[in-house]
Each structure stands twice: as C-alpha cells, then as structure tokens.
ChimeraX commands (.cxc) that place a marker at each C-alpha (Angstrom):
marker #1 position 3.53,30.00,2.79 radius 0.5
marker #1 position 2.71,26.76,4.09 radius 0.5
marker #1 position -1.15,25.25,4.05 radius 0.5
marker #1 position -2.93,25.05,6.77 radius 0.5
marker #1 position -3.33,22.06,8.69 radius 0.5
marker #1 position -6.53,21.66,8.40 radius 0.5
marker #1 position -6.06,21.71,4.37 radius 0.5
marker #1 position -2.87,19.25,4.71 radius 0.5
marker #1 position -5.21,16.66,6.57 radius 0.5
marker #1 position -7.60,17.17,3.31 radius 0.5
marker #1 position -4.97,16.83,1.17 radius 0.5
marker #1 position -3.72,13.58,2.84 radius 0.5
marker #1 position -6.83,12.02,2.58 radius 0.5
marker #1 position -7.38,13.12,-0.80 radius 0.5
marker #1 position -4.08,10.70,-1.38 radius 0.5
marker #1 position -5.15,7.88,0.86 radius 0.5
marker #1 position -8.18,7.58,-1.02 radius 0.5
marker #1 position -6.36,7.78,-4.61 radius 0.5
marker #1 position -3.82,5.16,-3.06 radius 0.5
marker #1 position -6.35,2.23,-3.90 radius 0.5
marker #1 position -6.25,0.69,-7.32 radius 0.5
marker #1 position -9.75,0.09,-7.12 radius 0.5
marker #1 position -10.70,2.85,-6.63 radius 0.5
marker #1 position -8.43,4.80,-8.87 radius 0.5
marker #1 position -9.76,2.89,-11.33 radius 0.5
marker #1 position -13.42,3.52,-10.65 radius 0.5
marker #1 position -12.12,7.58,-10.99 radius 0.5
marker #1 position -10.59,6.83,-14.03 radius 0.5
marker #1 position -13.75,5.66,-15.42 radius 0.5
marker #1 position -15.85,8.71,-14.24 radius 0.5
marker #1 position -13.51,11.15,-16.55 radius 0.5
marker #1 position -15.69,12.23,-19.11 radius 0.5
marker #1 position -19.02,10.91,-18.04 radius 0.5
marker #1 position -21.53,9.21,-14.86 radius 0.5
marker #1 position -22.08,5.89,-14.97 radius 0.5
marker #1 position -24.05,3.48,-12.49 radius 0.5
marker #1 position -22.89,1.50,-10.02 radius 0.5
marker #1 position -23.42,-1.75,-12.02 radius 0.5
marker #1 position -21.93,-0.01,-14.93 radius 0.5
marker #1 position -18.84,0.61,-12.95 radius 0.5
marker #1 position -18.68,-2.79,-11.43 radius 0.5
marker #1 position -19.07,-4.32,-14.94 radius 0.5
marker #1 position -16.05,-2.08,-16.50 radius 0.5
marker #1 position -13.64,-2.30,-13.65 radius 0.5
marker #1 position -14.11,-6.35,-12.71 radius 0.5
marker #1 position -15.29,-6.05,-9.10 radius 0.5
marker #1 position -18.61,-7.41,-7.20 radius 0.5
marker #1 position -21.59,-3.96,-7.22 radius 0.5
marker #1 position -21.50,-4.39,-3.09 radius 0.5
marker #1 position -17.26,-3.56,-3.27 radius 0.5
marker #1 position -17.67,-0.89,-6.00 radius 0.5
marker #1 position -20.73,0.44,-3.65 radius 0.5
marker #1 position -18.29,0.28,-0.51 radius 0.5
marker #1 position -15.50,2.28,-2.58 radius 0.5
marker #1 position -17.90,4.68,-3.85 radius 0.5
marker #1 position -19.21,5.41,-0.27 radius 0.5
marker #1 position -15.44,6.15,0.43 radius 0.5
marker #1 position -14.68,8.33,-2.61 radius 0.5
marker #1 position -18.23,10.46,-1.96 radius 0.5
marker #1 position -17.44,10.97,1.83 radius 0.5
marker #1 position -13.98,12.53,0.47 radius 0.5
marker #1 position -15.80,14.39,-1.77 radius 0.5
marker #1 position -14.28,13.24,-4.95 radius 0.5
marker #1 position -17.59,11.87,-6.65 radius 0.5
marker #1 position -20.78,13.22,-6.47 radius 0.5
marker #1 position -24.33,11.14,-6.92 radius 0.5
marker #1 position -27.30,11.28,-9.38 radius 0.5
marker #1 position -30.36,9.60,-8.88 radius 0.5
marker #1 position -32.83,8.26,-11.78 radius 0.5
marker #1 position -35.37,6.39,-10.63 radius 0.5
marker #1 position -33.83,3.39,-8.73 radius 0.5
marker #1 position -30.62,4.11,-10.22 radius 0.5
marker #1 position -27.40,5.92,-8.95 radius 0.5
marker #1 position -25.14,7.51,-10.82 radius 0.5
marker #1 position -21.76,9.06,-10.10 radius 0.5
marker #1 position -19.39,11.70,-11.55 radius 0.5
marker #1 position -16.44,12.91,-10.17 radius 0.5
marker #1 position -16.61,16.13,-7.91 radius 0.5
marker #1 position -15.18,18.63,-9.76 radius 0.5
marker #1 position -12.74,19.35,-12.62 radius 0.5
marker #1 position -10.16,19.48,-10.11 radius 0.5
marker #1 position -10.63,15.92,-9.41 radius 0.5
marker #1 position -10.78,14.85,-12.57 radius 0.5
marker #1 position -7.05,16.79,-13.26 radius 0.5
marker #1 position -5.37,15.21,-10.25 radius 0.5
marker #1 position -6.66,11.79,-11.53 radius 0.5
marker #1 position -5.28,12.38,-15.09 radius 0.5
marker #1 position -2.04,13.69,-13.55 radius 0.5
marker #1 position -1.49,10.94,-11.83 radius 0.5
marker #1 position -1.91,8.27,-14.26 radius 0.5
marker #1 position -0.23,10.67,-16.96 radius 0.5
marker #1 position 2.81,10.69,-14.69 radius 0.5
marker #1 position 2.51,7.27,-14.07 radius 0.5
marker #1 position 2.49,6.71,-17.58 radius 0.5
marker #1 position 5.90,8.39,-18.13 radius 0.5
marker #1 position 8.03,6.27,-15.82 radius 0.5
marker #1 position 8.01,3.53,-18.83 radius 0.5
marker #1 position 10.23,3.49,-21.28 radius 0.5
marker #1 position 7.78,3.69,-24.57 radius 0.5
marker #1 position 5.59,7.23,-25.49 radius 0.5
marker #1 position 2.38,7.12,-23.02 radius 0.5
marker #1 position -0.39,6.97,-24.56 radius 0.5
marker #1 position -1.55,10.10,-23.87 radius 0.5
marker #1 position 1.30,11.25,-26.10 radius 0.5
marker #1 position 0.68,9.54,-28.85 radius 0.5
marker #1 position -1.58,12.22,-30.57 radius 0.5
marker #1 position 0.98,14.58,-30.16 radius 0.5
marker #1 position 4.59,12.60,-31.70 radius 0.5
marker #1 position 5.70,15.17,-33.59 radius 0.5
marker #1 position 9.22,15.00,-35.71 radius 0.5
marker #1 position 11.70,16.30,-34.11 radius 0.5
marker #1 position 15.24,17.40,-35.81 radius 0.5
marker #1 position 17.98,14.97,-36.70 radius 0.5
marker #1 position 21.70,15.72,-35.37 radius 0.5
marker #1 position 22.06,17.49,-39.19 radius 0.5
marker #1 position 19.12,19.94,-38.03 radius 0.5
marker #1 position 16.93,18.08,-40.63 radius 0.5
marker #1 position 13.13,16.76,-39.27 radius 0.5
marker #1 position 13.03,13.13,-39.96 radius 0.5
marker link #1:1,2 radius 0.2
marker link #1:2,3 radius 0.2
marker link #1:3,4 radius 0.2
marker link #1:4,5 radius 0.2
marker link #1:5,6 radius 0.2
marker link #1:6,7 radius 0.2
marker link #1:7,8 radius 0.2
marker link #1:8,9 radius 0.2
marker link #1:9,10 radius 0.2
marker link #1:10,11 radius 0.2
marker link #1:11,12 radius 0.2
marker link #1:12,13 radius 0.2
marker link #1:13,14 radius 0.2
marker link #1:14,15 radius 0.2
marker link #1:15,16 radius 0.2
marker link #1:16,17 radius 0.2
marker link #1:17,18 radius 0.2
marker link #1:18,19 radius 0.2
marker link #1:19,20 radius 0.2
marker link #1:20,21 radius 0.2
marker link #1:21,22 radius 0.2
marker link #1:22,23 radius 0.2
marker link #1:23,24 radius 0.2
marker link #1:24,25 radius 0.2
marker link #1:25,26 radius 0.2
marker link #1:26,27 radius 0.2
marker link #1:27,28 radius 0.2
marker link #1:28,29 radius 0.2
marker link #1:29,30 radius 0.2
marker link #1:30,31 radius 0.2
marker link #1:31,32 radius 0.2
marker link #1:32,33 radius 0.2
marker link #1:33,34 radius 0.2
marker link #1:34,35 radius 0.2
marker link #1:35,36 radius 0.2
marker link #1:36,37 radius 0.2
marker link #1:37,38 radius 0.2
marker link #1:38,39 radius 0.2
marker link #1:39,40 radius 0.2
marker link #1:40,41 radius 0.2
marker link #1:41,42 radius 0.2
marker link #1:42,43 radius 0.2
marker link #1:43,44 radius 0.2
marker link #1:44,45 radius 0.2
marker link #1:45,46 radius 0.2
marker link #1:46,47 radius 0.2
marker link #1:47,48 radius 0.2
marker link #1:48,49 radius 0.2
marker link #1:49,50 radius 0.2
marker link #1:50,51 radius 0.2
marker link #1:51,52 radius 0.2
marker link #1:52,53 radius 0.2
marker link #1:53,54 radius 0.2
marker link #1:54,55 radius 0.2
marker link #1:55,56 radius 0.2
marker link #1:56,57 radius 0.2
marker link #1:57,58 radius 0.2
marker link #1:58,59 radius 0.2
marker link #1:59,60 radius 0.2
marker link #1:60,61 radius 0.2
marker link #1:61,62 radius 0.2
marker link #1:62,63 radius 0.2
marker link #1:63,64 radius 0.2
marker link #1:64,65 radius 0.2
marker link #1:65,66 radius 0.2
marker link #1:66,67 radius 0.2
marker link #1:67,68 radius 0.2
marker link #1:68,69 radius 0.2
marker link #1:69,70 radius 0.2
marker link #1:70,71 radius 0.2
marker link #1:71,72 radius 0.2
marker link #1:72,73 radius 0.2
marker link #1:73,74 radius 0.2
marker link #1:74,75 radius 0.2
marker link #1:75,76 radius 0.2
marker link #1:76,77 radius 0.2
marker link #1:77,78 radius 0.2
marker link #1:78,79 radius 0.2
marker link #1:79,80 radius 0.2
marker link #1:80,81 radius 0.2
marker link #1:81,82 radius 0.2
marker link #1:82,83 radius 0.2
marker link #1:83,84 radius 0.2
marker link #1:84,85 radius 0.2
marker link #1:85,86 radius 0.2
marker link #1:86,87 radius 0.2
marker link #1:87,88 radius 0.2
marker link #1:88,89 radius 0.2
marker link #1:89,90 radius 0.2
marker link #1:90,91 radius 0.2
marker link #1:91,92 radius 0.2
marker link #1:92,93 radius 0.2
marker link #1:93,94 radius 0.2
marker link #1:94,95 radius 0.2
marker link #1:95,96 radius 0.2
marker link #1:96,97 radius 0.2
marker link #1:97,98 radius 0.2
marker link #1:98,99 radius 0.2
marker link #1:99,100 radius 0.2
marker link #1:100,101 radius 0.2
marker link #1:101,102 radius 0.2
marker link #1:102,103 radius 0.2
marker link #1:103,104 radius 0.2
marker link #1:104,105 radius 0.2
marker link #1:105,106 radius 0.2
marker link #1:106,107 radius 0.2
marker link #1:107,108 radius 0.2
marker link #1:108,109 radius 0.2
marker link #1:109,110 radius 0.2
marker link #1:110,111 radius 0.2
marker link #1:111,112 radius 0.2
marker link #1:112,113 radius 0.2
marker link #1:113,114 radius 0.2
marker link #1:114,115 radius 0.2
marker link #1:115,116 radius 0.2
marker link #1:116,117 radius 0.2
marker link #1:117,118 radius 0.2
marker link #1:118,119 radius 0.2
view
C-alpha cells in the first residue's frame, strides 16, 4: 500500500531539505551531540547568520530540535530517525567510490582466498 499524500509531501520535503550541502553538513555534525550555532558555523565554514537561516529551515521541517542556555541555542537533530536517514545517506554515498568507506573500515575482515584459505 501506497503512503498517503499527505505523508509523500513530508517525505519530499524531508529530501528537499537534505538536498543542500550545507545543510547536510550541519546534520552531519548534530549526530552524536548539540552544538551552538557558532559552534556549527565554526565546524562547517559558513557565516552564524547562513547557518542560523539553514537551521530555521531544518527546525521548520522538523529535523532539529532547539535548546536554550542562557543566551545560547543549541540544536540536535529531531529524532533517531533523522539521525539514520542522515547516516544512510552519506553511508551510501560513501559506497559509490571505489576504496572501503570509512565507515567500513572497523569492520575489514579477511575474507577467503580462491584456495578457501583467509589471507
């Protein structure tokens, strides 16, 4: 069975907002932990008012979610589903090169020769 509409046009925007590099990036850098705006702006090269403009973006989708601490802001990403459709994406990303991604590189294991024999 097909999704609704209603969740298709979700989904779609969902995409548009992951189609950015910018902010893709800023996602990528809210996987395991909040950071400020000036923190993000710092790691990911951009002015605070463009990361601020992006962030405004990604929090109206509802794919970050805001902390405040005095006169600072931090975000996180929205949920854990976020934060797997962000790995996912850079993980298959990752796998259209031609070397191991890195997020393989833990894992190289040794596999058998022609002979049957683990190298």
């Amino acid at each position: 069975m097909l999704p609704s509409s209603d969740e298709l046009d979700l989904a779609v925007e969902v995409f548009r907002m992951l189609s950015d590099g910018t902010r893709l990036s800023l996602l990528w850098c809210l996987i395991d932990h909040e950071m400020s705006v000036g923190e993000l702006a710092e790691t990911v090269r951009k002015s605070p008012a463009s990361v601020s403009q992006h962030l405004a973006k990604l929090r109206l989708a509802r794919l970050v979610q805001t902390r405040r601490d005095g006169n600072t802001i931090y975000y996180r990403l929205d949920s854990e589903h976020v934060r797997q459709l962000v790995l996912d994406g850079v993980h298959h990303a990752e796998h259209q090169g031609t070397t191991v991604p890195a997020h393989h590189a833990d894992a190289v294991i040794s596999l058998p020769d022609a002979n049957g024999a683990k190298a």
